[in-house]
C-alpha positions, 0 to 999 in steps of 0.5 A: 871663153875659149874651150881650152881656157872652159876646160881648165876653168871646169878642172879647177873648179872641180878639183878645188870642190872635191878637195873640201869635203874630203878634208873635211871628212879627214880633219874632223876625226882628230877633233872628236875628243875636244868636241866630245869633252865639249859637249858631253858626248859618248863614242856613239854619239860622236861617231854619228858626227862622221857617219851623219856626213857619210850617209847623207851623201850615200842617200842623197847621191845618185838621186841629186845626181839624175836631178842634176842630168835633168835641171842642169849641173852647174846649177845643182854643183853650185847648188851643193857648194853654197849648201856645203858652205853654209853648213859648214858655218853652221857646224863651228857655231853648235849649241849641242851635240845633236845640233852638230849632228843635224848640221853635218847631215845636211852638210854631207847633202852639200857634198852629195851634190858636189861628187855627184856632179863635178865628175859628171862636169869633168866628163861632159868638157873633156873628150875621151882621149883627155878625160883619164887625165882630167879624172886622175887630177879630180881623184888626186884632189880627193886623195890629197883632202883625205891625206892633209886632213889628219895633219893640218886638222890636228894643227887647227885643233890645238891652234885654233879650235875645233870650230876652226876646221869648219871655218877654213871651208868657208872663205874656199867654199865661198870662192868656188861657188864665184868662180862658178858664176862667174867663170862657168857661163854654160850649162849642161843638161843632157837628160832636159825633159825627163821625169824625176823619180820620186817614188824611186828616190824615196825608196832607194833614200830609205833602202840605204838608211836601213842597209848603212844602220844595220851594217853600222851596227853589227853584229847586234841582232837589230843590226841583222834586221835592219841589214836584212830589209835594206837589202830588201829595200834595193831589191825592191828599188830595183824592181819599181826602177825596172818599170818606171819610164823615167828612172833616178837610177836605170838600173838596165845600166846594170843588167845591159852594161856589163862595163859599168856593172862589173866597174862599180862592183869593183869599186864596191870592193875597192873601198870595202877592202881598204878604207878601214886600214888607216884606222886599223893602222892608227891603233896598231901604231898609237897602242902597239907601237907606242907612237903619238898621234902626230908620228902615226900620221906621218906613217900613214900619210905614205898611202895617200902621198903616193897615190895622189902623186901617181893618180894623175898618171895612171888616169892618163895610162889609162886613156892609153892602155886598157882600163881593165888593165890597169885598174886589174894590176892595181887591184892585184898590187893592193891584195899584195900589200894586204897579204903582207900587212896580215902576216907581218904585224906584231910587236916587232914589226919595223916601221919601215916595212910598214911605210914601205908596204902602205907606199905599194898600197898607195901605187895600186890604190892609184893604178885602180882609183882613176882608171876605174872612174874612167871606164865607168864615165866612159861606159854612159851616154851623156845623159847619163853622166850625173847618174854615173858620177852619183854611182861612183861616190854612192860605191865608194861611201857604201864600200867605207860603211861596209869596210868599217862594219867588217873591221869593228865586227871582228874587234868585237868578236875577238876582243869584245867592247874594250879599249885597246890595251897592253892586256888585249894585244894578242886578241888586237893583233888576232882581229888586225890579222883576220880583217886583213885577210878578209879584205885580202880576199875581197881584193882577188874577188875584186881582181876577177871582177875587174877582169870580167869586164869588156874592153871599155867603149868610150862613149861621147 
């Protein structure tokens, strides 16, 4: 095989794989309600259907991801679709609840495996001067599951079933993984010989847990603690990666590599201050506004159209031009388009200023998104290459959680536990104000993160 015809075999593969998780994570929320009818599930119970899938790949990515740098990445991204595709039977076919949960967990291990290496590919076959493009396509597949995912879930649900959304990924998982095989003859492995850190990895796996459980659960006391001792936690990963010999994570990647650092700091700071929009959107138009379902989706499929149009774009801008640069003026365009939402919802807000606010949201999440993986994946060496692409999803699963923590945390404290009604609009509109404003003022810390960082030096 030629490398041209390797290249684009490696694209496809790895675009068609970051798709299906991420319809998947999209598309399960409009079946929640049937589900839980279903089975007898309360809210809380339901919410661990998402949040099982996001915290197995927050635990499991950065350490399957070194895994995959020592023992080969095409073997472990096969690995993680054939496990994705297996679970995803699995979860159509339930016996309760709980099952459903213990069956999206070890889906979500799937996935772990699947960002934590297909970025790593992506980077290890496309030299710097190709690899912004190459990104910006991967992150596009991304952004195009998260916008589909509402719209065609909502269509499979009513049609179909609830089961039939997990169904769809398995004939397309199944042909990813053949693909794979069939077409990918080589193998990368940039870190062969090394030692795999256990000690760390356990570590790091139950730091996270703790850390994502007490953000999930603030402001409760409990939610504190548990907060309190996964910071504990990380510090003390830190310090046992700091004295091992063969790191899951080299944390002096951190401390030597100020790109790298301050990127992923950035990226932490991206998702934190935007991920929890769409669901503070989606009340604000269904209870506020009055809109059905299917009419708030297609307001809010504006973010991710535009982003998934101009992400291949700004990915190849940023081959060119500085990635500082260009992930900067994305990060300050989404701080702007924050501001207006802030301030400018109410009961009469035009549906049109909103589609055209989140469509600038959509330009600067693109102008931020591939520009920013790019300057992570080219601040690394190659043996390093699993471990940066685990970072990038660890940073972007991370940052949802603590979006979410800060969104439900000031409901709570300016409405409390109640439903969103005509009664409690004036306290909704009060916390959709100060979320906005807080993630507002993430995104300028973002913008001085961004730009505290050096000029990229692509390393091959």
């Amino acid at each position: 095989m030629c490398e041209a015809e390797s290249k684009n075999s490696v694209l496809f593969i790895a675009t068609v794989a970051a798709f299906l998780p991420a319809f998947i994570n999209s598309a399960i929320n409009v079946a929640l309600p049937p589900i839980g009818v279903e089975f007898g599930m309360d809210a809380v119970l339901l919410g661990w259907v998402v949040t099982a899938h996001l915290l197995a790949m927050t635990v499991f990515m950065v350490p399957l991801g070194r895994a995959a740098d020592i023992w080969g990445r095409k073997r472990f991204f096969t690995l993680g679709m054939a496990t994705f595709t297996f679970f995803s039977l699995f979860c159509a076919f339930p016996s309760s609840g709980p099952v459903l949960i213990f069956f999206r967990f070890f889906q979500g291990m799937g996935s772990s495996m699947i960002f934590g290496t297909a970025v790593a590919l992506l980077t290890s076959v496309f030299p710097p001067g190709e690899r912004g493009r190459a990104l910006g396509i991967n992150v596009t597949a991304v952004y195009l599951g998260l916008s589909l995912g509402p719209f065609l879930g909502g269509v499979l649900t009513q049609y179909l079933g609830w089961r039939s959304i997990f169904l769809v990924n398995v004939p397309l998982g199944l042909c990813v993984v053949l693909l794979t095989v069939r077409k990918l003859k080589g193998e990368w492995i940039e870190a062969a010989g090394e030692k795999f850190d256990w000690p760390g990895s356990i570590i790091y796996g139950l730091a996270l847990v703790s850390a994502v459980h007490g953000l999930t659960t603030l402001p409760s006391s409990s939610g504190t603690g548990f907060l309190a001792l996964g910071i504990a936690g990380i510090i003390a990963f830190g310090w046992v990666e700091l004295k091992s010999t063969s790191p899951v994570l080299n944390v002096r990647l951190f401390r030597d590599n100020r790109v790298f650092a301050l990127s992923n700091l950035a990226a932490l700071i991206n998702y934190g201050a935007t991920f929890a929009v769409a669901f503070v959107l989606t009340l604000y138009l269904q209870t506020v506004k009055g809109l059905t379902p299917l009419q708030a989706g297609f307001i809010l499929v504006a973010q991710p159209a535009v982003q998934a149009a101009l992400s291949p774009w700004a990915g190849k801008l940023s081959d060119r031009i500085e990635a500082q640069v260009v992930a900067s003026i994305g990060m300050g365009l989404t701080a702007i388009g924050l501001f207006f939402l802030a301030y400018a919802l109410d009961d009469d807000t035009s549906l049109v200023f909103i589609v055209a606010v989140l469509a600038l949201l959509g330009l600067g999440f693109a102008f931020f998104s591939s520009p920013n993986t790019n300057a992570i994946m080219s601040s690394v060496e190659k043996r390093y290459y699993g471990v940066a692409s685990g970072m990038v999803g660890t940073m972007r699963s991370i940052g949802m959680m603590t979006s979410m923590a800060i969104a439900m945390t000031a409901l709570s404290i300016f409405m409390g536990r109640v439903q969103v009604t005509p009664e409690v609009y004036p306290q909704f509109l009060e916390s959709v104000t100060a979320i906005l404003s807080v993630f507002v003022v993430l995104c300028l810390v973002g913008v001085f993160a961004s730009l505290a960082r050096d000029k990229v030096r692509k390393v091959e």
